[in-house]
C-alpha positions in Angstrom: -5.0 -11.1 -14.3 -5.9 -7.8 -16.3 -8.5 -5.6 -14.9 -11.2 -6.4 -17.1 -11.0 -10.0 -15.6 -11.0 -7.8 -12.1 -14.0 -5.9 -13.1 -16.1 -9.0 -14.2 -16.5 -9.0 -10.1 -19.8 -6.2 -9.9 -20.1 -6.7 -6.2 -17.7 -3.5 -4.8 -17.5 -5.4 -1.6 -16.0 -8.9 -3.2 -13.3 -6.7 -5.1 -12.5 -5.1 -1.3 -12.2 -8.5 0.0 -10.0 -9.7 -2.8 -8.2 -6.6 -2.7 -7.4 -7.5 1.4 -6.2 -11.1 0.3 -3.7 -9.8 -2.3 -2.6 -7.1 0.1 -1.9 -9.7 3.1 -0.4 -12.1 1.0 1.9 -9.8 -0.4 2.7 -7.7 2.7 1.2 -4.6 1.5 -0.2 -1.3 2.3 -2.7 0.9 0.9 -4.0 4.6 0.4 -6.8 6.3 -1.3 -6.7 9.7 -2.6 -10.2 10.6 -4.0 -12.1 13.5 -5.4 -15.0 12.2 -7.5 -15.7 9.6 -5.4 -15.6 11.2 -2.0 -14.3 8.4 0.2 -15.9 5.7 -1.4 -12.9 3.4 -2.2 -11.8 4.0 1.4 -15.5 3.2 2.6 -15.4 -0.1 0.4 -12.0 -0.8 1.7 -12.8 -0.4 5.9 -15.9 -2.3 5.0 -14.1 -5.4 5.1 -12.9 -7.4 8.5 -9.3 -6.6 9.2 -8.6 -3.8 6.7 -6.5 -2.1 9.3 -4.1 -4.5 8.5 -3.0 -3.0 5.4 -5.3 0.5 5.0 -3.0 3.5 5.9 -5.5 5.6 5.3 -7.8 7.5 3.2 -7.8 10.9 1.7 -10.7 13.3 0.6 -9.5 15.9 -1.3 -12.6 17.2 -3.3 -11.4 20.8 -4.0 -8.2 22.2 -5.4 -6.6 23.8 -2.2 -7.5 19.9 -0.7 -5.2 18.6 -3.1 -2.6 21.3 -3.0 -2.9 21.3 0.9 -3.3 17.9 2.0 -1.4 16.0 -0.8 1.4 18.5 -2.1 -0.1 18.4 -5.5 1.3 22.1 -7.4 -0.8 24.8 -8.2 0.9 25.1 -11.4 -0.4 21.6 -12.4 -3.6 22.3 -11.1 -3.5 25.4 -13.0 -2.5 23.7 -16.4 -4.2 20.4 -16.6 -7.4 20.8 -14.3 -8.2 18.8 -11.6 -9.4 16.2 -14.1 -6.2 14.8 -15.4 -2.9 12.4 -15.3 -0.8 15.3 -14.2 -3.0 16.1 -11.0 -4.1 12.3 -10.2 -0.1 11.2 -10.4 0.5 13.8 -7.9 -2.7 13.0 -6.0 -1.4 9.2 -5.3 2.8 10.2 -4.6 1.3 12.7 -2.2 -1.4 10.2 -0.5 1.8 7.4 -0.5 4.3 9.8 1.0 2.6 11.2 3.3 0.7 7.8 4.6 3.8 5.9 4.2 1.6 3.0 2.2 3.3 1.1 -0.2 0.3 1.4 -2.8 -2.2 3.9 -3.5 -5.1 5.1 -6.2 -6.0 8.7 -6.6 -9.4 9.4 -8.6 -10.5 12.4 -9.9 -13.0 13.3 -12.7 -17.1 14.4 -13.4 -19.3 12.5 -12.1 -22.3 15.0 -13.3 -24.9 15.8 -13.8 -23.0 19.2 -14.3 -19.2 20.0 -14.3 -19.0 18.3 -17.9 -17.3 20.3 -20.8 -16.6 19.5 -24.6 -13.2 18.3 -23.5 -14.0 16.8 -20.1 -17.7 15.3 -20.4 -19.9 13.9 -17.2 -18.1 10.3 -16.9 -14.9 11.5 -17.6 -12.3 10.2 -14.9 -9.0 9.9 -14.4 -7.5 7.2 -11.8 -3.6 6.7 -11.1 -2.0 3.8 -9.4 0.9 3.8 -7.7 3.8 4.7 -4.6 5.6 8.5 -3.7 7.9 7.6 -6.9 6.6 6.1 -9.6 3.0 6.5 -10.9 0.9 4.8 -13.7 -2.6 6.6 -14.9 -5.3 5.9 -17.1 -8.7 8.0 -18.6 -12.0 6.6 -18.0 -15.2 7.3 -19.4 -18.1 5.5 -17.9 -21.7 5.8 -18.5 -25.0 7.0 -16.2 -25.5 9.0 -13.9 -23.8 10.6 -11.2 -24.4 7.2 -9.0 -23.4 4.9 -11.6 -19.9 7.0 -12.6 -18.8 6.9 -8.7 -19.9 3.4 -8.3 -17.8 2.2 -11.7 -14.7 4.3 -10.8 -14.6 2.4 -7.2 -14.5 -0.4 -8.8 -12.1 0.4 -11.4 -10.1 1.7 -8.5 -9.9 -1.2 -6.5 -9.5 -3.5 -9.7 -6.3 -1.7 -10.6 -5.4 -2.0 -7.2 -5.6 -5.8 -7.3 -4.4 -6.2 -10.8 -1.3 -4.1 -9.2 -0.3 -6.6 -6.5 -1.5 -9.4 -8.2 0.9 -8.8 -10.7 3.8 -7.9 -8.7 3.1 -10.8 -6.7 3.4 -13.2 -9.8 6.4 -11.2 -11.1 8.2 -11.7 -7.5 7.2 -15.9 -7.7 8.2 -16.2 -11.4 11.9 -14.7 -10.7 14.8 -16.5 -10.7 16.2 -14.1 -7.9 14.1 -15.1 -5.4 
């Protein structure tokens, strides 16, 4: 499954739910680290029956000492790439991951508007990274509306790439002949 299959479900809470079946059947855990979206992944997440069974837990980082303090992401980085890019949201999910101990997480971070946009950076720009504490894998957004509309479409690009993520590796693990 890619995640424009995933994202053809609208309905955040369906993507939770399938999001819980992949992470039971494949035994694992998950984190959220998110700015933009201010604990709306994790919300979506805990919103489903038995999410404790595989949601570490959930981190809200909004500012830029959040991030340093809480998830270990550089001041350096913040300082070169702005909180709005692959640099900061890799270090946003290896910090969420090592610190929780889950074996997955997503970071999101971007402009959600109506302000905060630049010529560089517009309103709808975000940046999401999947992931552990090791390895990382990120991707630039830009969605449309307004500030409503951005959050709700990076929740559910966050918990598509989370599903396309295990999904994957879960395919990947059946398919091998090392099993």
């Amino acid at each position: 499954m890619d995640i424009t299959t995933a994202l053809e479900a609208r309905d955040t809470l369906a993507l939770a739910a399938r999001l819980g079946e992949a992470c039971r059947a494949r035994g694992a855990s998950v984190t959220t680290a998110e700015s933009c979206t201010g604990g709306g992944v994790a919300q979506a997440i805990t919103e489903i029956s038995g999410s404790s069974a595989y949601f570490e837990t959930g981190y809200v980082t909004y500012s830029n000492a959040a991030k340093t303090r809480q998830l270990g992401v550089p001041e350096t980085v913040l300082d070169a790439h702005g909180a709005v890019s692959r640099e900061v949201v890799a270090a946003m999910v290896a910090g969420a991951c090592r610190d929780s101990g889950a074996s997955l997480g997503v970071a999101i971070s971007g402009v959600a508007g109506p302000g905060g946009g630049s010529e560089a950076k517009p309103v709808g720009t975000v940046w999401l990274a999947w992931g552990d504490s090791t390895a990382q894998e990120a991707t630039c957004r830009h969605f449309d509306g307004d500030r409503h509309a951005v959050r709700e479409q990076a929740r559910r690009a966050a918990l598509a790439g989370l599903i396309v993520r295990l999904e994957d590796s879960q395919a990947a693990q059946e398919k091998s002949p090392w099993r």
